[in-house]
C-alpha positions in Angstrom: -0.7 4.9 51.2 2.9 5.4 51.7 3.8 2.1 52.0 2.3 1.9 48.1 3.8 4.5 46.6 7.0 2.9 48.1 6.5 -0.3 46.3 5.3 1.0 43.2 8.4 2.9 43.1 10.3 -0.5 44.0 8.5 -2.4 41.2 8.9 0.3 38.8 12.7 0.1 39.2 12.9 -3.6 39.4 11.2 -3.7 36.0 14.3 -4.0 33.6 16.8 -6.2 35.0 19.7 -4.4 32.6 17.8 -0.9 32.5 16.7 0.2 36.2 15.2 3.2 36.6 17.2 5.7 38.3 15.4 8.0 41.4 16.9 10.7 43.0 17.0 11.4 46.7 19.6 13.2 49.0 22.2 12.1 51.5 20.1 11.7 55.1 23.0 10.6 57.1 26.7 9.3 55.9 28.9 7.2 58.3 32.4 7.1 56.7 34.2 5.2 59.6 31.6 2.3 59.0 31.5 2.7 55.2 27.8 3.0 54.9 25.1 5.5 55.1 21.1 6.2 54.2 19.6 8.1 51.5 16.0 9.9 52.4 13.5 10.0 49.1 10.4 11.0 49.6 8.1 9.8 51.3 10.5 7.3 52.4 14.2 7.8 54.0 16.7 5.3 55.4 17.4 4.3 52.2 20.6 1.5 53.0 23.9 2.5 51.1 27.1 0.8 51.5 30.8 2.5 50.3 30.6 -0.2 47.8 27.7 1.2 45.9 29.0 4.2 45.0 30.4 5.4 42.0 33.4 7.0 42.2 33.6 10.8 40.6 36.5 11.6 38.2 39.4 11.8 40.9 37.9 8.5 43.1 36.3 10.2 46.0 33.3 8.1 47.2 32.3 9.3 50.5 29.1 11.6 50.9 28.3 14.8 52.9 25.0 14.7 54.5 22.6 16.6 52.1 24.4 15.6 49.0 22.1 14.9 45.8 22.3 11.5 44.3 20.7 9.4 41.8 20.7 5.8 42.6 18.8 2.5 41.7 16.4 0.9 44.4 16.5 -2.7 45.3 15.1 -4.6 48.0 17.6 -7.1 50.0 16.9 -9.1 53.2 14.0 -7.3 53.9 15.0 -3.4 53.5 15.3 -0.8 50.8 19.0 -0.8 49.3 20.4 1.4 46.9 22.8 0.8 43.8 24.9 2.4 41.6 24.8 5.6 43.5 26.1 8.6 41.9 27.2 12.2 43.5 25.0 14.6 40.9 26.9 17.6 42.6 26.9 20.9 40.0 30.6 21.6 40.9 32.0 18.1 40.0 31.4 18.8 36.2 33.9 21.3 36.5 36.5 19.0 37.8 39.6 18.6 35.4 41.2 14.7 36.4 44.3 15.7 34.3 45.2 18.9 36.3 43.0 18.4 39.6 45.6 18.6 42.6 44.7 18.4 46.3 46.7 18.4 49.7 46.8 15.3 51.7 48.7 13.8 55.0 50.7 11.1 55.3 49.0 8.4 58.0 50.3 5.3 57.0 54.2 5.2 55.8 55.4 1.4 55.3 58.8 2.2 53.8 58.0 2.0 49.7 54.5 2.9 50.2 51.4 4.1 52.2 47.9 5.6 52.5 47.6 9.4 52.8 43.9 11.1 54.2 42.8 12.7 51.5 40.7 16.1 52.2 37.2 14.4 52.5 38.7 12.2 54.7 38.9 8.7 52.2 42.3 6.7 52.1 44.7 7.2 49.2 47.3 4.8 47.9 50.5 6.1 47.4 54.0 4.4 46.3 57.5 6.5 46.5 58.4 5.4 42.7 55.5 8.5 42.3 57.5 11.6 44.3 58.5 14.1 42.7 60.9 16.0 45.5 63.4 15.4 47.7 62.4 14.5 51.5 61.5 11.0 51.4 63.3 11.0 54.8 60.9 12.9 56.2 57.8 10.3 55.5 56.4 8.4 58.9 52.9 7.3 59.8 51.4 10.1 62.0 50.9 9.2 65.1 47.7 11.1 66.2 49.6 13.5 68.5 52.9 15.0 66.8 52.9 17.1 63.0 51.7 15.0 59.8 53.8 15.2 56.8 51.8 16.7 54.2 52.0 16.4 50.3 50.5 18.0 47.3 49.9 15.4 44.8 47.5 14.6 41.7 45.3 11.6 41.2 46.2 8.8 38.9 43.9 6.1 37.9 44.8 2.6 36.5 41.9 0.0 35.5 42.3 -3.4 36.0 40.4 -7.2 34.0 37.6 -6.5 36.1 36.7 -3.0 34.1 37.2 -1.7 37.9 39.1 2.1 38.5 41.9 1.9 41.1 42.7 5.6 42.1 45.8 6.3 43.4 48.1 9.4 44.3 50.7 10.6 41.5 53.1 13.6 40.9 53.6 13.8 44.7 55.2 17.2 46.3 56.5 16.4 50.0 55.6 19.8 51.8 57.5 21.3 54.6 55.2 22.0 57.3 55.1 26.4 58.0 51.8 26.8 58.9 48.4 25.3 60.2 48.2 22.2 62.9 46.1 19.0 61.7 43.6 20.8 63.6 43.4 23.8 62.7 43.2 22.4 58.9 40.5 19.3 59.5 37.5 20.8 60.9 34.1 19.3 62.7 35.3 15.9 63.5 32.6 13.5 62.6 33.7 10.6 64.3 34.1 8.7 67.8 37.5 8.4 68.4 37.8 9.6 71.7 41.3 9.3 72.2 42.3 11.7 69.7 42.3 15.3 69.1 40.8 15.1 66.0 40.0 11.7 63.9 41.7 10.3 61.5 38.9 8.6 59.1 36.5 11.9 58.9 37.1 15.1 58.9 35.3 18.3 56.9 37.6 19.9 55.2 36.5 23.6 54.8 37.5 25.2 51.6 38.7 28.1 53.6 40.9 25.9 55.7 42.6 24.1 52.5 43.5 27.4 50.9 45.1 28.5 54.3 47.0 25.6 54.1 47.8 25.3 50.7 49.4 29.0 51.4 51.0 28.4 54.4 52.6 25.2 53.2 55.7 25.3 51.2 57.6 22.7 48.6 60.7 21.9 49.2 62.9 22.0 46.3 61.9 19.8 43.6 65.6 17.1 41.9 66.5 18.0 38.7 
């Protein structure tokens, strides 16, 4: 009986080639370290999602928090249900302004003009030093896991390219002078395996009350004329 209102679900979204049906589930299980997760829909769950079929939101984030509601397409491939297109249907993302959304971010990979920053969800950020705005360039290094980050404030820009594809990248970048809160006590619940660490450095949940600690106890340093 399940295993029918499975497929009829399946067939039903196969139907239109250029017009699936979109189903809505939630978030069972996320795994950002390996880029792929499972959506739950019932009666079914385990639902296969890779990083790759999500839709970014309006400032690029793509990785999902365990209960988060999504609509998505269903597919079958090699066997297993697969879903497409997925999209975060979170309330609070229709409030999100791209123009004047700002977060705070650490440096972990500094390669002299450029790098990767952790962004508060814990997704990589491209960054290049053509886009900061203050003084202390000096100061940028690829954290080593043990000693203080360097931490910026920065917007998101986004450039598309041929393909029709969104590239997200940080803009308007504020080095920060450190005044405040550890890596740890800012990143919160490690989600992943890294053993050798304190905290890891591809997941982390980033309570709200933590980022407006540290967005307090964080200062600019002063900005060139």
């Amino acid at each position: 009986m399940v295993r029918n209102y499975v497929e009829t679900i399946l067939i039903d979204s196969l139907s239109a080639t250029d017009n699936r049906s979109r189903i809505e589930g939630w978030i069972e299980d996320f795994y950002p370290e390996r880029m792929y997760g499972f959506i739950r829909h019932e009666p079914r769950n385990g639902i296969f999602v890779t990083i790759s079929d999500v839709i970014p939101d309006a400032v690029g984030r793509r990785f999902l928090k365990p209960g988060t509601v999504v609509s998505f397409e269903l597919t079958e491939s090699r066997g297993r249900f697969r879903a497409l297109n997925v999209k975060d249907e979170s309330p609070e993302l229709l409030n999100i302004d791209p123009e004047n959304y700002a977060e705070t971010s650490y440096v972990e990979d500094w390669r002299g003009g450029y790098g990767f920053l952790v962004r508060p969800n814990g997704e990589r950020l491209y960054f290049h030093r053509n886009k900061i705005t203050t003084v202390g360039q000096e100061l940028l290094k690829s954290w080593d896991g043990i000693s203080e980050a360097v931490w910026v404030r920065h917007k998101i820009g986004r450039a598309v390219r041929k393909t029709g594809e969104s590239k997200f990248f940080a803009t308007e970048i504020q080095i920060l002078e450190p005044a405040g809160p550890t890596i740890e006590e800012t990143f919160l619940h490690s989600r992943c395996s890294h053993q050798k660490l304190k905290i890891c450095r591809c997941w982390k949940s980033f309570s709200s009350a933590a980022r407006d600690k540290g967005n307090e106890t964080y200062k600019r340093t002063a900005t060139t004329d």
